[in-house]
DOSE-522573 format. One record per residue (C-alpha): x, y, z. Coordinates in steps of 0.05 Angstrom, whole numbers, padded with zeros to 5 digits, always signed. Layout:
N
XYZ ...
This chain:
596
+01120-00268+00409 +01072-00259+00470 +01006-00241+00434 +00957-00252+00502 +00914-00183+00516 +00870-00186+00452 +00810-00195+00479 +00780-00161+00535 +00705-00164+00565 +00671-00104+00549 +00642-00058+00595 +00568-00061+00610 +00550+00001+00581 +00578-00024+00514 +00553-00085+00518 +00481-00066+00530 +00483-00021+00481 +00511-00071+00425 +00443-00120+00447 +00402-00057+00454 +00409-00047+00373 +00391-00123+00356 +00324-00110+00392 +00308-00038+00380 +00332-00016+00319 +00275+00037+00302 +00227+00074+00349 +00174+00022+00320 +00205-00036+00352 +00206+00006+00415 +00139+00010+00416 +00120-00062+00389 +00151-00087+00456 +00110-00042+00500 +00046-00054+00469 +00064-00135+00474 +00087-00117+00553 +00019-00081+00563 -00023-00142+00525 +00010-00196+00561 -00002-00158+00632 -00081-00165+00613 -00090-00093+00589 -00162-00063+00560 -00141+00004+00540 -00064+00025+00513 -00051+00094+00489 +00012+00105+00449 +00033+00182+00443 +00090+00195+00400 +00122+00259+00378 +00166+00261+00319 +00157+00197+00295 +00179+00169+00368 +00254+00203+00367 +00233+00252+00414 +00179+00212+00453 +00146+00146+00459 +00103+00146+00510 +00058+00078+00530 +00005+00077+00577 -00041+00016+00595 -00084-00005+00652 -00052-00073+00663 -00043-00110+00728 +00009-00061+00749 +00074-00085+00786 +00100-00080+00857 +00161-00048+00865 +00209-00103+00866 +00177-00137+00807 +00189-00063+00770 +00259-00073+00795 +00274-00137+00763 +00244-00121+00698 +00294-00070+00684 +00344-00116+00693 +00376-00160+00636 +00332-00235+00614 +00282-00220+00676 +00223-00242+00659 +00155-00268+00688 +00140-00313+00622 +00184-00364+00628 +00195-00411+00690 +00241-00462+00654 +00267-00477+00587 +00217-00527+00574 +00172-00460+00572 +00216-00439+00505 +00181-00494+00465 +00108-00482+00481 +00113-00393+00482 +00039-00361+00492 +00055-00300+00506 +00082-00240+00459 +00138-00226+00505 +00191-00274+00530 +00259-00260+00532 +00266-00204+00587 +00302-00154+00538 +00261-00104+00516 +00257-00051+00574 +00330-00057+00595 +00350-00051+00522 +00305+00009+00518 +00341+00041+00578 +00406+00032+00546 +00384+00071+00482 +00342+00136+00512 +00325+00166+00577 +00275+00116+00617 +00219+00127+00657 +00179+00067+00686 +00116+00086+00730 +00071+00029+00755 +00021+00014+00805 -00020-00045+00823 -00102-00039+00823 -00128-00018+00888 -00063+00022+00916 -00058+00088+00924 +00012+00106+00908 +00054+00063+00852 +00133+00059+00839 +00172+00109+00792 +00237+00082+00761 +00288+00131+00718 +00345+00099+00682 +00411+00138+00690 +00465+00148+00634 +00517+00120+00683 +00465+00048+00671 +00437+00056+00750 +00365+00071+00779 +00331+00125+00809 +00275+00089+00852 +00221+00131+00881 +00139+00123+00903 +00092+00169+00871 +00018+00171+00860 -00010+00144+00799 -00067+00101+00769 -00068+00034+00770 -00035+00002+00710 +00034+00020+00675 +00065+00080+00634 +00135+00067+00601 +00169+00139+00572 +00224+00144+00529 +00254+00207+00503 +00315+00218+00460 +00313+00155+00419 +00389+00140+00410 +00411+00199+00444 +00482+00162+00471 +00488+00120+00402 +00496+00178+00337 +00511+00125+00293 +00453+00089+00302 +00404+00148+00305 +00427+00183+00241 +00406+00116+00206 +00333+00131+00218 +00289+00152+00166 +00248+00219+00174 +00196+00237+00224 +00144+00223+00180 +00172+00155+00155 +00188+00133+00220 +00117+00154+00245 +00079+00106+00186 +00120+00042+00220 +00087+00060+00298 +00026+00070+00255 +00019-00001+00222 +00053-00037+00274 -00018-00007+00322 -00054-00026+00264 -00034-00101+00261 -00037-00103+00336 -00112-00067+00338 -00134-00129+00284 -00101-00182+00324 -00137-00153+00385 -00210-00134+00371 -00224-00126+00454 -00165-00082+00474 -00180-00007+00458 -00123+00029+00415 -00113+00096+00411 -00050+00132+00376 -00036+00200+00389 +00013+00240+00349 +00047+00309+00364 -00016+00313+00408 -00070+00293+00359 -00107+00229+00366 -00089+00195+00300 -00128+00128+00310 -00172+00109+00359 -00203+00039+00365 -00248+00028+00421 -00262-00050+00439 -00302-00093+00392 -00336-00161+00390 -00310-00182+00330 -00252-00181+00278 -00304-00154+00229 -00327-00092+00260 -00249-00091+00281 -00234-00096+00205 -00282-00045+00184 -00249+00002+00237 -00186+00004+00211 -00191-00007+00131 -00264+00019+00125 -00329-00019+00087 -00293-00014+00014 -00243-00062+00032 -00298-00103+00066 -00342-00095+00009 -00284-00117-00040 -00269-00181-00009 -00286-00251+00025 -00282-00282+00085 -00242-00348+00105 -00252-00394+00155 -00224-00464+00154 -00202-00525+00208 -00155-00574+00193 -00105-00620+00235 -00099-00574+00288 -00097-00510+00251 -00147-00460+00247 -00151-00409+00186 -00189-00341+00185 -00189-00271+00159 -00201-00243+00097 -00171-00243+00025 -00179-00200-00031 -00242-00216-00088 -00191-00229-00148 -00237-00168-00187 -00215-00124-00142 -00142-00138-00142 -00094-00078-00135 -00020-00064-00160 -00011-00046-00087 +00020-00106-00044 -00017-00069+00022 -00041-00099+00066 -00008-00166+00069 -00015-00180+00143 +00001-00260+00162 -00017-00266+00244 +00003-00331+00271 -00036-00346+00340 -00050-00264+00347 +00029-00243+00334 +00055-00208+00270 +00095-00241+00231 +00126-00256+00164 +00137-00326+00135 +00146-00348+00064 +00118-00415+00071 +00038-00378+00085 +00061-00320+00024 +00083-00371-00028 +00019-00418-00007 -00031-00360-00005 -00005-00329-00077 -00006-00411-00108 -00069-00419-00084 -00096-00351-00130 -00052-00372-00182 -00100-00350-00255 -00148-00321-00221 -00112-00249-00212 -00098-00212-00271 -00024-00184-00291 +00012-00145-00245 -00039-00145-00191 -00032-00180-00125 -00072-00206-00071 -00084-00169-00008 -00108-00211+00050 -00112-00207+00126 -00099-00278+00155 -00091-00312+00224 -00064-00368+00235 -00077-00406+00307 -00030-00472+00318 -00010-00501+00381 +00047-00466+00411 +00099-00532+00408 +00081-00533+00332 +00115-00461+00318 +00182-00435+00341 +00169-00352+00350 +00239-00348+00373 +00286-00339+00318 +00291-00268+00309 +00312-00210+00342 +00254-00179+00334 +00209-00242+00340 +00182-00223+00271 +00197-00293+00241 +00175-00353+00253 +00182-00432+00242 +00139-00489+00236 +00156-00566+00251 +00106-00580+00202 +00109-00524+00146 +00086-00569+00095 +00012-00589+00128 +00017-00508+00140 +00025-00502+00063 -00022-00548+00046 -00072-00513+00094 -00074-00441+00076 -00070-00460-00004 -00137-00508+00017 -00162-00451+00050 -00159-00399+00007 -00174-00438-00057 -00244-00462-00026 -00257-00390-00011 -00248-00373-00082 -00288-00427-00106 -00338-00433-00064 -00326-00504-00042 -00277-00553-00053 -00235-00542-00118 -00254-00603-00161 -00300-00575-00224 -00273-00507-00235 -00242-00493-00298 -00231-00422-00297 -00158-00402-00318 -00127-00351-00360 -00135-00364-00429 -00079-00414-00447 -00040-00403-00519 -00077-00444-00553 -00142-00396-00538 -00102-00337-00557 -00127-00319-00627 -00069-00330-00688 -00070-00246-00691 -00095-00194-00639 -00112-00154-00690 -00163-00184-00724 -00206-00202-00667 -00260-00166-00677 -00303-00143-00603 -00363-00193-00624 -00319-00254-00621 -00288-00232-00556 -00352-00233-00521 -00369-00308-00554 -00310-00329-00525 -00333-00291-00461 -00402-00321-00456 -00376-00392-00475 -00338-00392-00407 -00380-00354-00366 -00417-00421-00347 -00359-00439-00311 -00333-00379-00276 -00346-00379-00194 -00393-00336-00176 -00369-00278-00149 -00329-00281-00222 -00386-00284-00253 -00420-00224-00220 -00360-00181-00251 -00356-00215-00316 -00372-00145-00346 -00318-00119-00321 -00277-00179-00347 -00298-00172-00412 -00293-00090-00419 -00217-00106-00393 -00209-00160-00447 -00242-00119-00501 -00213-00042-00487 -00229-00003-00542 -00173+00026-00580 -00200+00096-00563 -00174+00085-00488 -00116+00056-00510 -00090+00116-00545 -00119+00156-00492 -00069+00117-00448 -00015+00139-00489 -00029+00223-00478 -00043+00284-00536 +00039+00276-00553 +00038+00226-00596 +00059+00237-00661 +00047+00201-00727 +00093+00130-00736 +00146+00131-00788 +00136+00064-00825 +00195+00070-00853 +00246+00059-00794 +00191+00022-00748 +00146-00039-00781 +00107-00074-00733 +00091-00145-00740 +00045-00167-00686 +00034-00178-00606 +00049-00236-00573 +00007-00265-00508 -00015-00187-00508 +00046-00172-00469 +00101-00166-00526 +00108-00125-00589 +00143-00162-00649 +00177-00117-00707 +00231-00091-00747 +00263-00026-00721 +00316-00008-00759 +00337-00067-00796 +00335-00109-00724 +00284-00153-00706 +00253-00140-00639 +00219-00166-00588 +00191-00105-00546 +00147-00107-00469 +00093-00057-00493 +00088-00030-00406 +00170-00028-00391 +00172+00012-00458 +00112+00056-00452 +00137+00071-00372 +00211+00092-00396 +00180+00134-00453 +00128+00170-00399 +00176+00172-00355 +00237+00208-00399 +00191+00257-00424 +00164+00273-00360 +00230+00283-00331 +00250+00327-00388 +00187+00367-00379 +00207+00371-00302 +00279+00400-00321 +00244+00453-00367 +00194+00462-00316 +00144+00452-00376 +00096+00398-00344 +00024+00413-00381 -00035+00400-00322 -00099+00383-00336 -00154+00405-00285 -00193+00340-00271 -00265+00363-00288 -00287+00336-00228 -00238+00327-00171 -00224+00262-00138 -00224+00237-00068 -00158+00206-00034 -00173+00157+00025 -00107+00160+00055 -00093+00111+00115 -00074+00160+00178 -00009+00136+00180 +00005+00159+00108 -00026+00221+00113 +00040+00264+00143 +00087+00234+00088 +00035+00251+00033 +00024+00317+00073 +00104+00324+00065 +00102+00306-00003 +00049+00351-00033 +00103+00409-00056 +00144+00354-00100 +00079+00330-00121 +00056+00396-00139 +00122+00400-00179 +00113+00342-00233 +00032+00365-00240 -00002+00338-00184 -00042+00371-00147 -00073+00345-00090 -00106+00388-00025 -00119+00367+00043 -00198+00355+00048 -00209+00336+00114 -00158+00295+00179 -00154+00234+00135 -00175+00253+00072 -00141+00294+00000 -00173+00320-00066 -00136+00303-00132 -00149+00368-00172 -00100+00360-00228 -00051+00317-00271 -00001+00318-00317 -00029+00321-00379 +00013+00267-00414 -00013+00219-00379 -00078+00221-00412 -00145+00189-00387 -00104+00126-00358 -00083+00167-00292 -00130+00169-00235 -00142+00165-00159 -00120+00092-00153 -00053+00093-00173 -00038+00164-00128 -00069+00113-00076 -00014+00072-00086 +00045+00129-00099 +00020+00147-00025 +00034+00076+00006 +00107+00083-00039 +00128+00152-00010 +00146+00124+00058 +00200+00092+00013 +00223+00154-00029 +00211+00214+00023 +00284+00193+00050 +00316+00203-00012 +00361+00271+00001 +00362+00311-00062 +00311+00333-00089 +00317+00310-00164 +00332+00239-00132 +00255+00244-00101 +00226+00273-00173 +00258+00211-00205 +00225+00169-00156 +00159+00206-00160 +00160+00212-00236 +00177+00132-00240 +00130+00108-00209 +00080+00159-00239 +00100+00126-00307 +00085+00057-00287 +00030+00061-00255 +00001+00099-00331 +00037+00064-00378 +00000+00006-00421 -00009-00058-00377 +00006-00112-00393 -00056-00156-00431 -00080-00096-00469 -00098-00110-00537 -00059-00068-00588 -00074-00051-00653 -00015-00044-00711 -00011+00030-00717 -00014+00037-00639 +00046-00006-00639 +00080+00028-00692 +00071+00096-00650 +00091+00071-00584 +00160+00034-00624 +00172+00104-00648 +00161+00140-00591 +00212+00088-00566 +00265+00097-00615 +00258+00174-00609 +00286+00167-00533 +00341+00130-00560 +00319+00056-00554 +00333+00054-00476 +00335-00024-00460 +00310-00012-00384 +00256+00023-00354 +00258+00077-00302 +00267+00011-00244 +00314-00028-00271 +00268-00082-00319 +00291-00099-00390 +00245-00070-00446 +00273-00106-00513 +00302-00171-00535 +00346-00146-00605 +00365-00189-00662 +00415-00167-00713 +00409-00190-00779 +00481-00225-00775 +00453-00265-00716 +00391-00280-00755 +00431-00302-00819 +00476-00340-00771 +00419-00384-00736 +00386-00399-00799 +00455-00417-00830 +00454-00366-00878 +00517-00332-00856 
């Protein structure tokens, strides 16, 4: 049987398309490449102006060296390039740009326009991409530098474009990715505008610092410490997080390597070793670090989107940014420091009879060998080590009702993390936050579906810092907020009020974790229905107030929080997916001990 005729070369347009979605798969990556185009041609000042997140417009300008008009030619055409002589150049990359893809797989993906002109002419070159995959060429006036305009993201490809996320969402992405590029790039001027307002603005600096404070503002200065360190050929600098200041929030995590974005596990897993006791449970560093190597040492071109990387030596990398970070938490090199959480065997035999007295002892006993900027906050160590039982059961909210000791029997806590008692004739072992969260959370949601939620007025209302980029989602988000019992009004172009709360959630809900429902919104505001985005909103509103982790419980707190457990029918997950309970039956227990 004659089966020749299967394959076939496709045409151009498909073709370009098909490499067009490897490279630009979101307006974001659009505008990545332009920015890198307009750094690498020796720009001072880029303005990005977006509308609708970038589907409707992207529009770059810079005032770069400018191109003549066969040059503009060329780099609208497939791997044209004017980075790369040989392939020699492939193993030794210093510039953000390389591969000659970006503005022909642009073209291929929305309506092009190209206008250049070099410094000192009076007229430049205007190039339009045509859906037929041609160019319009034409001379107009202009100033000197370049302006790349796209319109209609994804126009010609549905499928693609109906994958994007929402205005808003898509929006936040442009509005880190100008972020990371404004730190990386303290001398270049920034400025983002969005449906016509100027979002971010970033005039030139002399220093990462002042570049720093721009963007994040003095409390994140304030709250942590600098790094610099030289080793072998690699340079370390930035700034982590001070380990008392540690946030639930992952954000920001930003890794440069020699000025480009990237992420790479090998600096994450070092730079999270290297903090290892010193943060407390569930909180993570936040850090803003560059790396600069010598170009033959790293391979930047292994991703589409170039935003991996690979070292030839990721060991001595390891070994450098762990160094790094661990002298800057110390102080110098880490040889004598002995500060750790406390091990078992420090733990007392019962967390209930440790009375406060003994807990600061133990406190003072240690504080000799705390680092320093540890030992400025030991007070707040200590009032987290020693929380009164009055904020605990403020943490819990006015519904509690009184345990029944005769179905629930607690026995103890365990590492402060676990509950241990009988329930029922079963012995379990219980995580005091994944229980406390699914208990919030299902009787939040069934105050939602009674639209029942109790408010509480916060006596005096609380400011919301919102990064610009955030501010349209949370803007978005405000009338779902409002329905679960938050109530939050704009204050000012980057700025909300927290006025009110659900009352449930008791004295443990504040400002800090609707900080970090904002930076989590960009993930639910796609959901479609709207009880899909409540769940969402209400979960995370539970975990953020249930009990943490290493809280000290006393028995009848435990006894309340087992009922209030077994009232919602023993659930064994909370609201995202984490067990709560580890069950024993008495048959099992008979069995293990022989006894069966």
């Amino acid at each position: 049987m004659n089966r020749s005729g299967k394959i076939r070369v496709l045409p151009p347009a498909v073709s370009s398309r098909i490499a067009a979605g490897e490279v630009i798969e979101r307006p974001a990556a659009a505008v990545k490449e332009l920015i890198e185009n307009s750094l690498d041609a020796g720009s001072s000042f880029i303005v990005i102006e977006v509308e609708d997140g970038g589907i409707r417009l992207i529009r770059v300008s810079d005032n770069g060296e400018g191109m003549t008009k066969d040059d503009a030619l060329l780099a609208c055409q497939r791997f044209a390039t004017s980075k790369l002589a040989s392939e020699e150049d492939l193993f030794r990359i210093t510039t953000l740009g390389f591969r000659g893809e970006a503005l022909p797989s642009m073209a291929a993906i929305s309506k092009f326009r190209l206008l250049t002109t070099l410094p000192g002419c009076a007229s430049g070159t205007e190039i339009i991409g045509t859906s037929e995959g041609t160019w319009q060429v034409s001379e107009k006036a202009a100033v000197p530098g370049t302006q790349v305009e796209l319109r209609d993201m994804f126009y010609n490809t549905p499928g693609r474009r109906k994958f994007l996320k929402t205005p808003a969402t898509e929006f936040s992405h442009i509005g880190r990715l100008v972020q990371q590029t404004a730190l990386a790039w303290p001398s270049v001027h920034f400025r983002l505008v969005h449906q016509r307002n100027v979002v971010y603005d970033y005039p030139a600096v002399s220093s990462r610092t002042d570049r720093y404070l721009q963007v994040y503002g003095s409390r994140m200065l304030d709250h942590s410490l600098p790094v610099e360190y030289r080793h072998e050929g690699i340079a370390l600098s930035g700034m982590i997080v001070n380990p008392c200041h540690a946030r639930t929030s992952r954000s920001p995590q930003e890794i440069f390597v020699n000025r480009r974005p990237v992420k790479n596990t090998t600096i994450s897993h070092a730079l999270y070793e290297a903090y290892e006791t010193f943060l407390p449970p569930q909180r993570h560093p936040t850090f803003i670090l560059f790396l600069d190597i010598a170009p033959d040492a790293v391979d930047v071109n292994v991703h589409p989107t170039k935003r991996e990387v690979r070292f030839s030596r990721a060991d001595m990398v390891y070994r450098a940014v762990k160094t790094a970070v661990r002298q800057t938490l110390f102080g110098h090199a880490p040889s004598s420091l002995s500060f750790c959480s406390p091990k078992s065997d420090e733990l007392p035999a019962s967390p209930f009879e440790t009375s406060v007295t003994e807990a600061t002892q133990t406190t003072k006993a240690r504080e000799e060998s705390l680092p320093l900027f540890l030992a400025a906050n030991n007070d707040l160590l200590l009032a987290q080590r020693t929380a009164s039982i009055s904020s605990v059961r403020e943490a819990f909210g006015p519904d509690y009702r009184p345990p029944q000791t005769e179905t629930v029997m607690p026995l103890g806590q365990v590492r402060l993390t676990y509950l241990v008692a009988e329930v029922g004739g079963e012995l379990q072992i219980v995580d005091q936050h994944t229980a406390h969260e699914r208990v919030l959370f299902e009787r939040l949601w069934r105050n939602w579906r009674q639209r029942s939620i109790q408010t509480q007025e916060l006596l005096i209302p609380e400011p919301l810092e919102v990064p610009p980029h955030l501010c349209a989602l949370l803007e978005s988000s405000l009338e779902a907020l409002a329905e679960v019992g938050v109530t939050i009004d704009r204050f000012g172009s980057h700025t909300f009020v927290l006025r009110s709360l659900p009352s449930i959630l008791g004295s443990s809900a504040s400002a800090s974790w609707i900080q970090a429902l904002v930076e989590e919104l960009a993930e639910i505001a796609p959901f479609n229905g709207i009880e899909k985005r409540i769940r969402a909103i209400l979960a995370t509103m539970a975990c953020k107030s249930a009990v943490q982790a290493g809280r000290a419980m006393t028995r009848p707190e435990i006894a309340q929080l087992l009922t209030d457990w077994t009232e919602e029918g023993c659930p064994m997950t909370c609201p995202h997916g984490r067990r709560i309970a580890l069950r024993f039956h008495k048959e099992e227990l008979d069995r293990v001990f022989a006894r069966a």
